[in-house]
VMD Tcl script that builds the backbone (N, CA, C; Angstrom):
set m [mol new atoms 333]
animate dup $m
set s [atomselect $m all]
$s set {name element resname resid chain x y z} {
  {N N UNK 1 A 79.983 -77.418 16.590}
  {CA C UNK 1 A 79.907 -78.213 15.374}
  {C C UNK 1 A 80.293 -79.651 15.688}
  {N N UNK 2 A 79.658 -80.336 15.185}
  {CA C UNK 2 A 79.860 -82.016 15.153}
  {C C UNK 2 A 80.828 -82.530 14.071}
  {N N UNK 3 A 81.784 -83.153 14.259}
  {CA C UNK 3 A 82.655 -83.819 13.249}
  {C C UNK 3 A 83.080 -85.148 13.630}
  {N N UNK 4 A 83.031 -85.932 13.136}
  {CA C UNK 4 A 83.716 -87.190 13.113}
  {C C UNK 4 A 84.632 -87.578 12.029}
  {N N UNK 5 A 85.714 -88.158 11.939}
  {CA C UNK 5 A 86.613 -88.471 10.867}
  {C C UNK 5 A 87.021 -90.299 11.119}
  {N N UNK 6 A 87.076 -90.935 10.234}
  {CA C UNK 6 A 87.659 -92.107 10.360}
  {C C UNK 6 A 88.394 -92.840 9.423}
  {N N UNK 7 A 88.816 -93.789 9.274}
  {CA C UNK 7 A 89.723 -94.784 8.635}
  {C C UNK 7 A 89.748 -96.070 8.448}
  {N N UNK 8 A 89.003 -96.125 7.079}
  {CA C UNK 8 A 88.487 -97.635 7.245}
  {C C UNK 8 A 88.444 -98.312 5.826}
  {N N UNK 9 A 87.977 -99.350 5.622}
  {CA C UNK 9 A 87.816 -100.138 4.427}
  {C C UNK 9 A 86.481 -99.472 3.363}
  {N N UNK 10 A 86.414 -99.148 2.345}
  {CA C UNK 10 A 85.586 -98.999 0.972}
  {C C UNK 10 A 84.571 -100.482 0.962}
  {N N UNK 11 A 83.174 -100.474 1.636}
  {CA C UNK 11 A 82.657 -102.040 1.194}
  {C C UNK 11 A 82.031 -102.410 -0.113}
  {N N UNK 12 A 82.014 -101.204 -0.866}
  {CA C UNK 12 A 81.491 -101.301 -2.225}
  {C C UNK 12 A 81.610 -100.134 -2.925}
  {N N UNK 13 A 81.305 -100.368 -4.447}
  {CA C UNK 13 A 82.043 -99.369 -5.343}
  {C C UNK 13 A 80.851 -98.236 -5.519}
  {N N UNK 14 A 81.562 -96.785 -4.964}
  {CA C UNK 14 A 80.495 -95.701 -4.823}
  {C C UNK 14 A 79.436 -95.844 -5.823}
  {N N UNK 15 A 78.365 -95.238 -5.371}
  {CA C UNK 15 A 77.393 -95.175 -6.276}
  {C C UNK 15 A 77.208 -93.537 -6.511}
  {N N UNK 16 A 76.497 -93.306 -7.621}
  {CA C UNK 16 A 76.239 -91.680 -7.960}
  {C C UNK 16 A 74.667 -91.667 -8.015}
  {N N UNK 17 A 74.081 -90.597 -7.535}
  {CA C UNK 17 A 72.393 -90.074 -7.672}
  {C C UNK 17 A 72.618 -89.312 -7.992}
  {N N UNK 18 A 71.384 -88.965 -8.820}
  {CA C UNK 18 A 71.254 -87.020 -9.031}
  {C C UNK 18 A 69.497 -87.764 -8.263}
  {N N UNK 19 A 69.638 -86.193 -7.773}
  {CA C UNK 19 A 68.626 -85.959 -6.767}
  {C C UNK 19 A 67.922 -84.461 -7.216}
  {N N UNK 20 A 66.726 -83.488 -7.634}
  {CA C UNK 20 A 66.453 -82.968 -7.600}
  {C C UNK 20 A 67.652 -81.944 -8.688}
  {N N UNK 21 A 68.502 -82.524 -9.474}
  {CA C UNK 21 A 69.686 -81.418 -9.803}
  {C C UNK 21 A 70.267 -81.542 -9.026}
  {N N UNK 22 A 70.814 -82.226 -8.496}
  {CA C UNK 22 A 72.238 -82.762 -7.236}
  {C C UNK 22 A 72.552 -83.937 -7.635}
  {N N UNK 23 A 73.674 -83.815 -7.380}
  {CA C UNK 23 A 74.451 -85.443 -6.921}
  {C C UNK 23 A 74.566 -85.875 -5.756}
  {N N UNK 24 A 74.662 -87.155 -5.734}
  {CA C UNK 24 A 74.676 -87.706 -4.560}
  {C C UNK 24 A 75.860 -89.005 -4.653}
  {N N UNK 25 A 77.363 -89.126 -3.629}
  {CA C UNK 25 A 78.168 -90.025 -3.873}
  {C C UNK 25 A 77.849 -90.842 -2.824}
  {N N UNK 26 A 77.377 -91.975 -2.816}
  {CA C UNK 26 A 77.388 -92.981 -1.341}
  {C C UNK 26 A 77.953 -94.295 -1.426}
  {N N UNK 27 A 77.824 -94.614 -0.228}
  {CA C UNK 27 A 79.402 -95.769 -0.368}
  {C C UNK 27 A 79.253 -96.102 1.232}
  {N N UNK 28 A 79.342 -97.146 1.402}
  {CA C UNK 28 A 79.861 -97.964 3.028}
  {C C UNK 28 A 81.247 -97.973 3.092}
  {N N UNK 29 A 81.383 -97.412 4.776}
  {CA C UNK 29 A 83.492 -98.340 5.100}
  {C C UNK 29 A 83.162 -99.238 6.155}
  {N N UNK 30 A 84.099 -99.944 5.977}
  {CA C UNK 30 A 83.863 -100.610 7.387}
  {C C UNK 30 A 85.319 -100.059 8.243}
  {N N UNK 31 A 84.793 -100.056 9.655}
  {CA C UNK 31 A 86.449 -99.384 10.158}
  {C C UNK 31 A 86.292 -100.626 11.192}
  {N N UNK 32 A 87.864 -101.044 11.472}
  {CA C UNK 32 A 88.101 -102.326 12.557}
  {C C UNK 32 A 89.298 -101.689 13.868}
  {N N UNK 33 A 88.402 -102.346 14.893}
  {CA C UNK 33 A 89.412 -101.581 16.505}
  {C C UNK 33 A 89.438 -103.157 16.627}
  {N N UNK 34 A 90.796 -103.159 16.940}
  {CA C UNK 34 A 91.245 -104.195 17.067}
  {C C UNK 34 A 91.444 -104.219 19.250}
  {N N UNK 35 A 91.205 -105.292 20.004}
  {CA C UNK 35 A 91.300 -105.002 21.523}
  {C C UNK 35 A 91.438 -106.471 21.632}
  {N N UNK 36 A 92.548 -106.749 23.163}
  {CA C UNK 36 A 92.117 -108.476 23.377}
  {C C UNK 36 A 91.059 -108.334 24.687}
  {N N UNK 37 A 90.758 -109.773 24.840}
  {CA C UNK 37 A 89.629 -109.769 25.522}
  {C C UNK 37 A 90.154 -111.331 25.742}
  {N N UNK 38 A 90.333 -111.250 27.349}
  {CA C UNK 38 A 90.590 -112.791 28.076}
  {C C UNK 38 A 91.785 -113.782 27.431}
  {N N UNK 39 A 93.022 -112.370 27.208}
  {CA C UNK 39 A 93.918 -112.361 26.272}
  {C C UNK 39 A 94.273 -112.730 24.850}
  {N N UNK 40 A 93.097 -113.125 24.209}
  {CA C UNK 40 A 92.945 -112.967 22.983}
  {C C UNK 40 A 92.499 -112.217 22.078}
  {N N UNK 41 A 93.029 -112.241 21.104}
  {CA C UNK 41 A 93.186 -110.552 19.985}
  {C C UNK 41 A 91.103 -110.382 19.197}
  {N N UNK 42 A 91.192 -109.466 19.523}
  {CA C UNK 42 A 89.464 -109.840 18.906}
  {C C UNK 42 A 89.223 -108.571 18.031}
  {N N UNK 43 A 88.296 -108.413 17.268}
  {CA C UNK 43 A 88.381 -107.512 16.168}
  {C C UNK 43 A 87.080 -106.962 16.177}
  {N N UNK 44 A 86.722 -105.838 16.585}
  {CA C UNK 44 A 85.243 -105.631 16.587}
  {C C UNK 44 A 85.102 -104.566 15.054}
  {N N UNK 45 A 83.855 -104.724 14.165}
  {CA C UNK 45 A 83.720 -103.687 13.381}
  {C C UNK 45 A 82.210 -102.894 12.957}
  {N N UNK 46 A 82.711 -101.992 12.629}
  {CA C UNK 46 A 82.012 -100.968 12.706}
  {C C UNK 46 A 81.543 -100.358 11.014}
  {N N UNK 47 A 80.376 -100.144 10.448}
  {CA C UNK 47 A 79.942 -99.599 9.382}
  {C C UNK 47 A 79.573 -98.683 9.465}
  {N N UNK 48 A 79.925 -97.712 8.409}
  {CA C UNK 48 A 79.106 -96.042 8.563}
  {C C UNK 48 A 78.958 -96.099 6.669}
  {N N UNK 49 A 77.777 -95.496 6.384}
  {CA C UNK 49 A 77.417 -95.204 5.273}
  {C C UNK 49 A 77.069 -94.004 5.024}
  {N N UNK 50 A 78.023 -93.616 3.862}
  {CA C UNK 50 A 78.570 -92.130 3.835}
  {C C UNK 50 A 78.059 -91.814 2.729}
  {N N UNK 51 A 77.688 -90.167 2.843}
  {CA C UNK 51 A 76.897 -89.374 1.729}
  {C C UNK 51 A 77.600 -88.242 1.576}
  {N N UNK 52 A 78.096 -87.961 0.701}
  {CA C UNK 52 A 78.528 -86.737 -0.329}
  {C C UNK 52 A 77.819 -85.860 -1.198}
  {N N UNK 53 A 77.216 -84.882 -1.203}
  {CA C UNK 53 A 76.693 -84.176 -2.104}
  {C C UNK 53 A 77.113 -82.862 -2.354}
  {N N UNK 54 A 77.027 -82.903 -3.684}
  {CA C UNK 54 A 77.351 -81.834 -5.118}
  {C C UNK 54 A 77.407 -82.239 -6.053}
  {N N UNK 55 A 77.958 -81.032 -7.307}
  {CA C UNK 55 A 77.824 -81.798 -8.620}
  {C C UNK 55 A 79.298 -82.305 -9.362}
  {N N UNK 56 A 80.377 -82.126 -7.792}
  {CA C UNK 56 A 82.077 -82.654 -8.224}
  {C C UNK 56 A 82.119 -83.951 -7.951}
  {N N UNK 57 A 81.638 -85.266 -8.930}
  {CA C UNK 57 A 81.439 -86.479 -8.528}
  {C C UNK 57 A 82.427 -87.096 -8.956}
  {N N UNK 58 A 83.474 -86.660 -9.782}
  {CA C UNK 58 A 84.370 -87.355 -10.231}
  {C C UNK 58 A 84.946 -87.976 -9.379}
  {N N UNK 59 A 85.508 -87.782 -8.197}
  {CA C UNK 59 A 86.054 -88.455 -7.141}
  {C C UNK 59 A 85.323 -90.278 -7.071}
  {N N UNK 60 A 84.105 -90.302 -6.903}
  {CA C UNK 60 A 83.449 -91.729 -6.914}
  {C C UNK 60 A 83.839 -92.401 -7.984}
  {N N UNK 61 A 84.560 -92.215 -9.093}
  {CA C UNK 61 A 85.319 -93.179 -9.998}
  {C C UNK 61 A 86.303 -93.935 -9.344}
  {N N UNK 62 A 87.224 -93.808 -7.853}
  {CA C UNK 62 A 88.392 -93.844 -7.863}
  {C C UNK 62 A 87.827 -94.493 -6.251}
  {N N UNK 63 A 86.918 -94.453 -5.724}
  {CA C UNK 63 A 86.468 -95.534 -4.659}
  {C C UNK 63 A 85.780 -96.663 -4.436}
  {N N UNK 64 A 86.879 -97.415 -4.618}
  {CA C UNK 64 A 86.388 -99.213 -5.315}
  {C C UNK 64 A 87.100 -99.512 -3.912}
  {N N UNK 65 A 85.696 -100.967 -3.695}
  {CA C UNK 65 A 85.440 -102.038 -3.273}
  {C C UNK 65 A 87.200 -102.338 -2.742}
  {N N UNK 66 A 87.403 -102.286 -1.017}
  {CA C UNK 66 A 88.460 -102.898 -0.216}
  {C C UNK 66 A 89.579 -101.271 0.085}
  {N N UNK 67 A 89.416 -100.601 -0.629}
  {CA C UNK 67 A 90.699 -99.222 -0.917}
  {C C UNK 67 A 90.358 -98.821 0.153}
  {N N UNK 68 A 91.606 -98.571 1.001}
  {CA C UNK 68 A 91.635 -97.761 2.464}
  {C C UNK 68 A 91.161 -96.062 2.281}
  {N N UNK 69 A 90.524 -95.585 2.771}
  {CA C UNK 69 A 90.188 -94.250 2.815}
  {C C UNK 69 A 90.067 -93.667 4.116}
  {N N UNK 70 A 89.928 -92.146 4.120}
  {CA C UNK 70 A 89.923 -91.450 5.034}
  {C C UNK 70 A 88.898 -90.769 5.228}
  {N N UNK 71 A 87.802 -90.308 5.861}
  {CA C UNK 71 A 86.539 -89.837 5.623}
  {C C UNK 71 A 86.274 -88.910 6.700}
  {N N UNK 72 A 86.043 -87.515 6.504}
  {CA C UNK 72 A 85.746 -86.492 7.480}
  {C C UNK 72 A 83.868 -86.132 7.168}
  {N N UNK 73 A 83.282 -85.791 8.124}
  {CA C UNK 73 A 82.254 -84.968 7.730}
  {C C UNK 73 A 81.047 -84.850 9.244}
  {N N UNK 74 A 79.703 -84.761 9.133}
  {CA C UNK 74 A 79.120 -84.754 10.053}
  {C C UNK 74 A 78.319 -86.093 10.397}
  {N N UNK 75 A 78.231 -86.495 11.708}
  {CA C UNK 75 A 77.584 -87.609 11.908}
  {C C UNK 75 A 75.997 -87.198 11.612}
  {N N UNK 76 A 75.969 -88.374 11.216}
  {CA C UNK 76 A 73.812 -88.419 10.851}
  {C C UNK 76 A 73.823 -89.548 10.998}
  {N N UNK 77 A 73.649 -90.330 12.553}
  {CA C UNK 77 A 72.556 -91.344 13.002}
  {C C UNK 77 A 71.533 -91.575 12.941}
  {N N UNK 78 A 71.306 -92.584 12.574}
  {CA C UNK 78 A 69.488 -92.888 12.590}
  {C C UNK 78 A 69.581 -94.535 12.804}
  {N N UNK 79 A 68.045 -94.335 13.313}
  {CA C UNK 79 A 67.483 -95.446 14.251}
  {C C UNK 79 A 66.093 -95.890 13.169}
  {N N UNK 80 A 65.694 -96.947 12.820}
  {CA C UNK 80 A 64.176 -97.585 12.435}
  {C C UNK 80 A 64.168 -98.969 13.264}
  {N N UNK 81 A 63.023 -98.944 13.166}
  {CA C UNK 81 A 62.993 -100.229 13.436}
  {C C UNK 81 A 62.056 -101.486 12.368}
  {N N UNK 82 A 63.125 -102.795 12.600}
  {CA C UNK 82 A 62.869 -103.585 11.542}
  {C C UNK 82 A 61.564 -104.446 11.666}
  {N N UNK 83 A 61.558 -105.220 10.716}
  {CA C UNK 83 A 59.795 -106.738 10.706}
  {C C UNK 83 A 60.057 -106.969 11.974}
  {N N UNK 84 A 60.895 -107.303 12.631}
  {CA C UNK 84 A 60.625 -108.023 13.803}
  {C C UNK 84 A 60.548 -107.652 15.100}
  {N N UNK 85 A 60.409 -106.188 15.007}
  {CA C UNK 85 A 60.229 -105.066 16.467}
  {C C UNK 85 A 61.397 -104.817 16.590}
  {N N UNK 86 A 62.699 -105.149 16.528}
  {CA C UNK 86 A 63.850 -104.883 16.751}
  {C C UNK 86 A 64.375 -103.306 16.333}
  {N N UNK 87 A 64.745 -102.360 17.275}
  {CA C UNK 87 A 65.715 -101.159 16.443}
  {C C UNK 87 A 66.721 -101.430 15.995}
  {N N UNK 88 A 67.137 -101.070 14.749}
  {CA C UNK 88 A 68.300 -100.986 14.072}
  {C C UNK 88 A 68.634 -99.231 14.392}
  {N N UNK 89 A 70.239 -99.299 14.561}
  {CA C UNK 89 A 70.694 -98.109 14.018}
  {C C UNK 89 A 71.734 -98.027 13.033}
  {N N UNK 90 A 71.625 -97.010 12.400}
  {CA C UNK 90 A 72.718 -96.634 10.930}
  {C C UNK 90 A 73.441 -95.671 11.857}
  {N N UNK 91 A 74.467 -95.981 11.211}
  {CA C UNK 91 A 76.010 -94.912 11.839}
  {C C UNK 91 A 75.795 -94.300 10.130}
  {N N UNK 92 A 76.086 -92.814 9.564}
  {CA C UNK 92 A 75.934 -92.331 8.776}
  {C C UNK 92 A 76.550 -91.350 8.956}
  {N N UNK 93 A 77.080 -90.644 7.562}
  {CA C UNK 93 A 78.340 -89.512 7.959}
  {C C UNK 93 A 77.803 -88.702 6.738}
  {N N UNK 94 A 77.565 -87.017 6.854}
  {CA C UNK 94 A 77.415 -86.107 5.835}
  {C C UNK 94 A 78.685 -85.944 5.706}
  {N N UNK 95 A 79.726 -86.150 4.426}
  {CA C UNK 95 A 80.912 -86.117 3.928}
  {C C UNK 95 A 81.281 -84.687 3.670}
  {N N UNK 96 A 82.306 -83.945 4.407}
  {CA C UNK 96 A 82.772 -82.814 3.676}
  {C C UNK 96 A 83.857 -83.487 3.213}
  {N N UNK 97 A 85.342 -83.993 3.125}
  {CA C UNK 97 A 85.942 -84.406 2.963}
  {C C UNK 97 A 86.602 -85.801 2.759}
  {N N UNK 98 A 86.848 -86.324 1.490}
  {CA C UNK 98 A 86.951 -87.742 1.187}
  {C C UNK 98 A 89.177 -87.701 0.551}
  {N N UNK 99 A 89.715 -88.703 1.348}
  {CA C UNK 99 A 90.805 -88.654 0.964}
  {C C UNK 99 A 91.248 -90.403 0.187}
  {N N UNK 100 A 91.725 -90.891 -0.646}
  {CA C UNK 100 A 92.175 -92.080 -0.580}
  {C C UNK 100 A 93.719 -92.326 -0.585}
  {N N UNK 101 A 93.393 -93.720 0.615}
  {CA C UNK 101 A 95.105 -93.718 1.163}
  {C C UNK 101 A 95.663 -95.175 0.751}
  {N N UNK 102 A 94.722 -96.008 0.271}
  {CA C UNK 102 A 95.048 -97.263 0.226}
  {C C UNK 102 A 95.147 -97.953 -1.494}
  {N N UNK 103 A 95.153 -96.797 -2.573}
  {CA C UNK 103 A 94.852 -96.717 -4.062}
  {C C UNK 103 A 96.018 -96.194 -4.763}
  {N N UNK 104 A 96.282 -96.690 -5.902}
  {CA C UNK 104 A 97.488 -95.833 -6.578}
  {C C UNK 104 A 96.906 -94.986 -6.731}
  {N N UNK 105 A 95.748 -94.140 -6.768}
  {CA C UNK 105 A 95.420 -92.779 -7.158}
  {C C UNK 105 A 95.294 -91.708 -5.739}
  {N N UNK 106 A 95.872 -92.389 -4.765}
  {CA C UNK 106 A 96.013 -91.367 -3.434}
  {C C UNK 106 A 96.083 -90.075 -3.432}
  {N N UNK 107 A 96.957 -89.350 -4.978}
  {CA C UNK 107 A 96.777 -88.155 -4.988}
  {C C UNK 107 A 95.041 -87.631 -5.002}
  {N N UNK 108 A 94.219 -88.201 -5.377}
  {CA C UNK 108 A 93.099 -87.522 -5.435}
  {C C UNK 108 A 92.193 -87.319 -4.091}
  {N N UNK 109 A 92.169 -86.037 -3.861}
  {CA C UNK 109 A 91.714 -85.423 -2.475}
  {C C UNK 109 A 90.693 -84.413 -2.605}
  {N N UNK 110 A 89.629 -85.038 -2.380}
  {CA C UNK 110 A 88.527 -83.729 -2.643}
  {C C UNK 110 A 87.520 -82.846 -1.536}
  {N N UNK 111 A 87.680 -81.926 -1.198}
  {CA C UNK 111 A 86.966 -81.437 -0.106}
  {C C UNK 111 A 85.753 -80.359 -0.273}
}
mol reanalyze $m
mol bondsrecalc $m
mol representation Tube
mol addrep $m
């Protein structure tokens, strides 16, 4: 089984789909590794855009724009390529588990 988990910044306030009779919660983090380089402190970062589905959406009320979170689930990469021949890739995560750590509502933990 594939899992990835990380810890990072909320870049915007979840959105909700219904899809076919589903929901759908999605939302960008950005996560930052901080390393120096030619002894200065440098900050590289990283986006993954995360998908949640079912019909327990209440949780996406309570993940706003900057709130530190915790995010478990399966990686789903993908690659297109853009107008200008260039590949892009998406870092993308199927969400089993969403925690928030950076919100007065931290108690809310949904898996």
């Amino acid at each position: 089984m594939q899992r990835i988990e990380i810890i990072g910044n909320v870049c915007d306030q979840a959105q909700i789909k219904e899809i076919n009779n589903n929901q759908l919660i999605s939302f960008s983090v950005a996560v930052n590794e901080s390393f120096s380089q030619n002894g200065e402190k440098q900050t590289k970062t990283t986006f993954f855009d995360c998908s949640k589905w079912g019909n327990n959406t209440s949780v996406a009320q309570f993940i706003k724009k900057g709130d530190l979170i915790f995010v478990s689930g399966k990686p789903n990469n993908r690659a297109y390529q853009k107008e200008d021949g260039t590949i892009q890739v998406v870092n993308a995560i199927n969400v089993y588990e969403i925690e928030l750590l950076g919100s007065s509502n931290n108690q809310n933990k949904q898996q």
